[in-house]
C-alpha positions as CSV (number, residue, x, y, z in Angstrom):
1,X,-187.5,-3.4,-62.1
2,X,-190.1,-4.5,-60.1
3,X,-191.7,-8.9,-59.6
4,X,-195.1,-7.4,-59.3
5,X,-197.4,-7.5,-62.1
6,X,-198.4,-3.9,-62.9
7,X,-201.6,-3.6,-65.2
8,X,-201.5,-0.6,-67.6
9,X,-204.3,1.6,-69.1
10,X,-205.9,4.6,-70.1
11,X,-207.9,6.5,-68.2
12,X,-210.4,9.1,-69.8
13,X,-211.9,10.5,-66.9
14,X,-207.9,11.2,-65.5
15,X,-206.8,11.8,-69.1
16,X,-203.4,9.5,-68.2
17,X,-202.1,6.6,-68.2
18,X,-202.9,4.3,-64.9
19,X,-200.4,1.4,-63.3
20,X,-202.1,0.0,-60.5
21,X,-199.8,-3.0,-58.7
22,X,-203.0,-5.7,-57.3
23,X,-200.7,-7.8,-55.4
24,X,-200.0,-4.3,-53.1
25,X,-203.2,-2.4,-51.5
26,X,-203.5,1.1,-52.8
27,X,-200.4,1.3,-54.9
28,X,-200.8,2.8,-57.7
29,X,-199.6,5.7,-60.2
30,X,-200.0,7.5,-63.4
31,X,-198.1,9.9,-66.4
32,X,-199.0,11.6,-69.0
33,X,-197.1,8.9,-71.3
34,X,-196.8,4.8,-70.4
35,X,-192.9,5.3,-69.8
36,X,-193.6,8.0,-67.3
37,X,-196.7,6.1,-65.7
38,X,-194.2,2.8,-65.3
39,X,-191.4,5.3,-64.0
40,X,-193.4,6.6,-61.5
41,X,-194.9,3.2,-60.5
42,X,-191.5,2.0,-59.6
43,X,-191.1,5.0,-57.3
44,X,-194.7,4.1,-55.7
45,X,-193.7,0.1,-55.2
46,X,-190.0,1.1,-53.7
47,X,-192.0,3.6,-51.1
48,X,-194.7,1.1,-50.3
49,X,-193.0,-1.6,-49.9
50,X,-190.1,0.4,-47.4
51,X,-193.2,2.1,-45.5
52,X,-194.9,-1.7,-45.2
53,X,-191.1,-2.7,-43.4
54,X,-190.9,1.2,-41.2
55,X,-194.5,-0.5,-39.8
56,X,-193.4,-4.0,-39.6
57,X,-196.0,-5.0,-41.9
58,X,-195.7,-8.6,-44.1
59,X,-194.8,-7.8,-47.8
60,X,-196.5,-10.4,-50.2
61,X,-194.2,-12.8,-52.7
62,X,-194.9,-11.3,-55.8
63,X,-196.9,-13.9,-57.4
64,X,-196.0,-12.9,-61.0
65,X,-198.6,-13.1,-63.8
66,X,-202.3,-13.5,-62.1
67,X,-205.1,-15.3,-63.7
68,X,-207.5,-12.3,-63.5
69,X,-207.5,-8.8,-64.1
């Protein structure tokens, strides 16, 4: 399980379920159920965050819960 806050919601116009991950630019999935949408988010921040290292990129601290959303 994954540090970084992931926000959950509906989407109508994609008819699923959205987790986006703000601490990590563009990452971000969905699923036809929350389980599936947080399954497949996990998937997305394991990727991103071994592509970020391939580049030699910095990865940010997960910061936890943020103050805004």
């Amino acid at each position: 399980m994954t540090q970084y806050e992931i926000i959950l919601y509906w989407s109508n116009e994609d008819k699923a379920f959205i987790a986006e991950v703000p601490e990590l630019a563009g990452c971000a999935a969905d699923g036809v159920t929350r389980q599936e949408a947080l399954g497949n988010v996990e998937t997305v921040i394991a990727e991103w965050l071994e592509t970020t290292q391939e580049l030699r990129r910095s990865i940010p601290e997960p910061k936890g819960r943020l103050l805004f959303a």
